[in-house]
MIZAFI-225995 format. One record per residue (C-alpha): y negated, x, z negated. Coordinates in steps of 0.25 Angstrom, whole numbers, plus 5000, padded with zeros to 4 digits. Each point is the difference from the previous one (the first is absolute). Example, Ala and Ser with C-alpha at 12.3 -4.5 7.8 and 13.67 -1.06 7.14 Angstrom:
SITE     c2     c1     c3
SITE   5018   5049   4969
SITE   4986   5006   5002
//
This chain:
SITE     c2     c1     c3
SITE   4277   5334   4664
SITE   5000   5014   5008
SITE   4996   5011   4993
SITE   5001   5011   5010
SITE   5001   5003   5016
SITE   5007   5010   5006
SITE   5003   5005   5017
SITE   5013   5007   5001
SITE   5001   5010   5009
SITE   5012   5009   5005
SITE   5000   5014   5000
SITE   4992   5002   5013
SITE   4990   4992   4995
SITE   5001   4989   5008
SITE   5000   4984   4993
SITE   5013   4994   4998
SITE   4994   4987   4995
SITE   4985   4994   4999
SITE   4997   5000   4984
SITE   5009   4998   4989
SITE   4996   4991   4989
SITE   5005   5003   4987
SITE   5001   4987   4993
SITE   4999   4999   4986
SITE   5015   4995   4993
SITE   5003   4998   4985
SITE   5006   5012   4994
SITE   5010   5000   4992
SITE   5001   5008   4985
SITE   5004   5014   5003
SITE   5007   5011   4990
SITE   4991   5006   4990
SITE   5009   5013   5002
SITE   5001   5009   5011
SITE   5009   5013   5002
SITE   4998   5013   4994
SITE   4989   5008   5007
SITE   5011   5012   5003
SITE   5007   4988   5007
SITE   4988   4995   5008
SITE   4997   5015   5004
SITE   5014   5000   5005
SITE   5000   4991   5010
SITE   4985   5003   5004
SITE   4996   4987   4994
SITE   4987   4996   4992
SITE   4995   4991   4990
SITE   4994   4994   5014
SITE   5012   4995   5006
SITE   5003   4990   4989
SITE   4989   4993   5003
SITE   5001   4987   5008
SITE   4987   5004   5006
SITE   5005   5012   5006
SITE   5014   4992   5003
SITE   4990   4988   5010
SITE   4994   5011   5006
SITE   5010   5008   5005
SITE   5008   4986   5004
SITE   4989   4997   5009
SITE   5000   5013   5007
SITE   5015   5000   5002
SITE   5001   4984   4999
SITE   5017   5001   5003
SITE   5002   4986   4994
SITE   4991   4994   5012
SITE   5011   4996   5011
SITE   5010   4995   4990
SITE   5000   4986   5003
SITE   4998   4989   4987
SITE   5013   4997   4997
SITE   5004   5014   4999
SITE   4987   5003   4991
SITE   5005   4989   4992
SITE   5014   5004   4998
SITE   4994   5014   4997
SITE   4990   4996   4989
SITE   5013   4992   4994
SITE   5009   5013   4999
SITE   4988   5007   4993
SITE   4998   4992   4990
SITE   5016   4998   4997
SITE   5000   5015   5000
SITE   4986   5001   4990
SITE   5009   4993   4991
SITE   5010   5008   5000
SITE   4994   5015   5002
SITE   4987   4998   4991
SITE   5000   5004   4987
SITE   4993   5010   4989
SITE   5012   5013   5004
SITE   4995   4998   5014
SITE   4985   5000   5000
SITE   5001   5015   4998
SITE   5007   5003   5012
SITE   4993   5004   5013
SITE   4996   4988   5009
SITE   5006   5006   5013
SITE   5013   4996   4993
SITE   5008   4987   5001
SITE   5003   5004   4986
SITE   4986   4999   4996
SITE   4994   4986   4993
SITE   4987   5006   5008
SITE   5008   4999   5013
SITE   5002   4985   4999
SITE   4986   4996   4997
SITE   4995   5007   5011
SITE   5008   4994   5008
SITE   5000   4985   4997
SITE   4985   5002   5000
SITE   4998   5004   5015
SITE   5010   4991   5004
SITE   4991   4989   4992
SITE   4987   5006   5007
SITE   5006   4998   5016
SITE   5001   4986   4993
SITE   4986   4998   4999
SITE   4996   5010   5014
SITE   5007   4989   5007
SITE   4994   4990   4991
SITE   5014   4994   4999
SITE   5003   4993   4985
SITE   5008   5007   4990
SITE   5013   4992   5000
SITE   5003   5002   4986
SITE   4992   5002   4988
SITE   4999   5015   4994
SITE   5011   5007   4994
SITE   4998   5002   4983
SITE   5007   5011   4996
SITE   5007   4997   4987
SITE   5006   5012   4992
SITE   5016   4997   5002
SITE   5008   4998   4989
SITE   5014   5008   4999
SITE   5003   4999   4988
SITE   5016   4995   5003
SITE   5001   5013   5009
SITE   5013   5005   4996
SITE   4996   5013   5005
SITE   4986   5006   5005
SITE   4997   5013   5009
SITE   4993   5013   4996
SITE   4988   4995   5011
SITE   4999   4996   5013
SITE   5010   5005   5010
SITE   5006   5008   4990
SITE   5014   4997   5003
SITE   5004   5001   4985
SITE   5009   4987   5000
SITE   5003   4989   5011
SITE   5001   4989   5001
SITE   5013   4990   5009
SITE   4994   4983   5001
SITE   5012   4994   5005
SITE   5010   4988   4996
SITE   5007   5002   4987
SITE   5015   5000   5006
SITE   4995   5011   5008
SITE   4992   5009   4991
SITE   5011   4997   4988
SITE   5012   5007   5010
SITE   4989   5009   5003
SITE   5000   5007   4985
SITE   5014   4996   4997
SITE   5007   5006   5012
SITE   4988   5007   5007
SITE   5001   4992   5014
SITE   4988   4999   5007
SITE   4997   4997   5016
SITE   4993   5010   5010
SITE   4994   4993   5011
SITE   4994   5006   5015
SITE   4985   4999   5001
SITE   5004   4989   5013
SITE   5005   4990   4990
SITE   4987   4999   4992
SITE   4993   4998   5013
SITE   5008   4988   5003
SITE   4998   4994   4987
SITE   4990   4989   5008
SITE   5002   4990   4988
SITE   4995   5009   4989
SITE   4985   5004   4997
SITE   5004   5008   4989
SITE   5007   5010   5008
SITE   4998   4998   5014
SITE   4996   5011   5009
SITE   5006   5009   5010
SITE   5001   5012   4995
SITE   5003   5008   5012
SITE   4988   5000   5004
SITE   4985   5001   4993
SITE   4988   4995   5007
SITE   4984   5002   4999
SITE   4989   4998   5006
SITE   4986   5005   5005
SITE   4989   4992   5003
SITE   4998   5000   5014
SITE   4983   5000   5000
SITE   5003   5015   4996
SITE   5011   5004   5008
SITE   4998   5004   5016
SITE   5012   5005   5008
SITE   4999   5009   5013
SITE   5007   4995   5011
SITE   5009   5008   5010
SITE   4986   5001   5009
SITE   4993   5007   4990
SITE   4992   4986   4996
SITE   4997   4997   4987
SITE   5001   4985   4995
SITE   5000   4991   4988
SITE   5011   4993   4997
SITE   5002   4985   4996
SITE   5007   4997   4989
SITE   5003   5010   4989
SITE   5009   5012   5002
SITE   5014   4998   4994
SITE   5007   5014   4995
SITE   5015   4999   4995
SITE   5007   5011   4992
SITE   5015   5000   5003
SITE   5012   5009   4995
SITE   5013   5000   4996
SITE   5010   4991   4998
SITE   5005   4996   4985
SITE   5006   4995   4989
SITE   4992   4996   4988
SITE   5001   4996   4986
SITE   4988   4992   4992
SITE   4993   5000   4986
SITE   4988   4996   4994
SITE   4993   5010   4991
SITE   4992   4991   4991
SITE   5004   4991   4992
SITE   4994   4985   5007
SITE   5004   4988   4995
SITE   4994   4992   5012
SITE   5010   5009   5010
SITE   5010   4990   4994
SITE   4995   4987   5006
SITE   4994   5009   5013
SITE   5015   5006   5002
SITE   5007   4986   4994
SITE   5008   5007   4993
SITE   5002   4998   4985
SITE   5006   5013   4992
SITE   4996   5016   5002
SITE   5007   5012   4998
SITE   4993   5011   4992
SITE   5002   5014   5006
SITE   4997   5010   4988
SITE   5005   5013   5006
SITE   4996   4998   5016
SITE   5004   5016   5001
SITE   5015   4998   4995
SITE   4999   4985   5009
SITE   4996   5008   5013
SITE   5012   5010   4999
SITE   5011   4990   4997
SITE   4994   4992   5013
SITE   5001   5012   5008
SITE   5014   5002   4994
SITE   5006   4987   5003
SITE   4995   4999   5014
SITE   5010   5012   5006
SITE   4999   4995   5016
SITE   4986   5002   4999
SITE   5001   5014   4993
SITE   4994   5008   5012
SITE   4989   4989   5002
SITE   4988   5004   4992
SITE   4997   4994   4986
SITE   4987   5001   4993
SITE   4993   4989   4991
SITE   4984   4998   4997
SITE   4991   4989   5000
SITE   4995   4993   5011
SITE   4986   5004   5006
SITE   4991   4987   5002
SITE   4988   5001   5012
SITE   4990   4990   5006
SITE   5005   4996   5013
SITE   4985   4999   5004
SITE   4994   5012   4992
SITE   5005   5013   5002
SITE   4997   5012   4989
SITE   4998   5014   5008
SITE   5013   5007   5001
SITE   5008   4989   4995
SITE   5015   5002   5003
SITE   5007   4986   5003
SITE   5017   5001   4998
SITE   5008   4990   5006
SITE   5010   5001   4988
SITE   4989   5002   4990
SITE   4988   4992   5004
SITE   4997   4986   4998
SITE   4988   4991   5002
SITE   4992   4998   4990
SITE   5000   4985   5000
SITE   5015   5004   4993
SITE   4993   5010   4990
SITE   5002   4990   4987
SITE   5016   5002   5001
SITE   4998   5014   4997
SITE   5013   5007   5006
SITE   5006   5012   4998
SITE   5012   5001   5013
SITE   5013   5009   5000
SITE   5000   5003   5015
SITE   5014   5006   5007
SITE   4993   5005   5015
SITE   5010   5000   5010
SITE   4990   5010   5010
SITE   5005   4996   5013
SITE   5012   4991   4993
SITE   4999   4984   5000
SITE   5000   4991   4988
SITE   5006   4988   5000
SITE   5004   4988   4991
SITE   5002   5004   4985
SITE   5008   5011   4991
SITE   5008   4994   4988
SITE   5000   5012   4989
SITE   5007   5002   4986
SITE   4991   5009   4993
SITE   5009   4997   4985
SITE   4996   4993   4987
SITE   4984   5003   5000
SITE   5000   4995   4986
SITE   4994   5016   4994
SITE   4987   4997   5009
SITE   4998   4986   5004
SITE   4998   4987   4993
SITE   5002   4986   5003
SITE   4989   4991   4997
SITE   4996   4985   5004
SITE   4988   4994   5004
SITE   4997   4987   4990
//
């Protein structure tokens, strides 16, 4: 069923399509919360854009799923609904829905993903997500909110992570070792570089001649940047990071602070590099906010968003990183616990 038509026009009001159709698609059961009104108003935001209807029709004016090809649409309808199942949940519904942080941000986006789907008039590969309320009962340790950073989290394998609180030894890596982990889902990409792209329908270059020409293809931006080590935490308590990381114990970091300045401590050839901690920044690789800043240390695709991951970066600015760092950081038994995954 269509329920609505619609020509797209750039902005010299000329066509860049013949009419869209708007199909009708199923919609899936939304939050009965939204954010505070002081928090709409402060990212300029209204009751309106938490509507699917507004959501359809500003896809179809700026349609920026439209040259990704089926098995790519696939492949990013499956991230969303790993990451709805992760990233939705009652603490989340009151966030602003520009944010990856945002339960809003997620059904958005797994909702104009489905509705390219049906614009192509391409079958739905999968049936639709339900969002169950997750139980984490068993979570030895919970944070103050999203992103707070209040306590962390170390998946890994339990000889590791059990010299890891009794000893405090730990492993930095260079961002060039992650991006030849080829093997691993989990954890591959190269993180040297961050890519994203524009759709080209609505992007025209001038050529050295002055002319001005559409391009084919979308238009590929990458962010670049230092050079560095890294050392990586979750900050959220997931039981399904286990199986995703194959990986059976985690170390609960209680005083991330305290853990941060032994790190910096322990790692006295790379004193002069600088050290700074957070966590990582998710983007749409196909959907840009205004403004948005992408890092190459502290940005990630979203299809990686569920992993929730707070990085201690040493930049070399100028300086190369290579292999990995051994360090002895000391018992860590006063802020970290060892637990094991059953």
């Amino acid at each position: 069923m269509e329920k609505a038509s619609l020509q797209t026009a750039d902005s010299r009001g000329s066509p860049l399509s013949e009419i869209v159709r708007i199909p009708q698609i199923e919609r899936l059961a939304l939050p009965g919360t939204l954010p505070h009104p002081r928090a709409l108003a402060s990212h300029k935001e209204r009751e309106l854009h938490y509507d699917p209807d507004m959501w359809e029709l500003e896809y179809v004016t700026y349609r920026y799923l439209g040259r990704l090809n089926d098995d790519d649409l696939r492949t990013r309808y499956d991230s969303i609904v790993r990451n709805m199942r992760s990233l939705i949940g009652e603490e989340r519904h009151v966030i602003p829905i520009r944010s990856f942080l945002s339960s809003w941000y997620w059904y958005r986006k797994e909702h104009l993903t489905r509705l390219e789907f049906a614009i192509r008039g391409l079958s739905l590969h999968r049936t639709l997500p339900t969002v169950d309320a997750r139980d984490l009962s068993d979570a030895p340790a919970r944070h103050g909110g999203p992103n707070a950073g209040d306590v962390l989290f170390r998946y890994g394998e339990r000889y590791w992570l059990k010299q890891m609180v009794e000893f405090g030894k730990v492993r930095i890596k260079a961002a060039r070792v992650f991006a030849e982990m080829e093997k691993d889902p989990a954890r591959r990409d190269d993180e040297r570089v961050k890519s994203s792209y524009s759709p080209g329908e609505y992007v025209t270059i001038t050529l050295p001649n002055g002319r001005k020409s559409r391009i084919i293809g979308d238009l590929k931006a990458s962010a670049g940047g230092t050079d560095y080590f890294m050392y990586c935490v979750a900050n959220d308590w997931g039981p399904e990071l286990f199986v995703d990381f194959k990986v059976d114990a985690c170390v609960v970091i209680q005083n991330p602070d305290e853990f941060a300045r032994r790190l910096k401590a322990a790692a006295p050839r790379l004193q002069d590099w600088y050290f700074y901690h957070g966590p990582v920044e998710y983007f749409d690789t196909h959907e840009r906010r205004h403004h948005e800043r992408i890092d190459n240390a502290m940005s990630k695709e979203f299809r990686f968003a569920y992993q929730r991951e707070t990085r201690f970066i040493w930049a070399g600015f100028g300086r190369t990183a290579t292999g990995f760092i051994d360090l002895e950081l000391g018992p860590l038994t006063d802020i970290a616990t060892y637990t094991e995954y059953r």
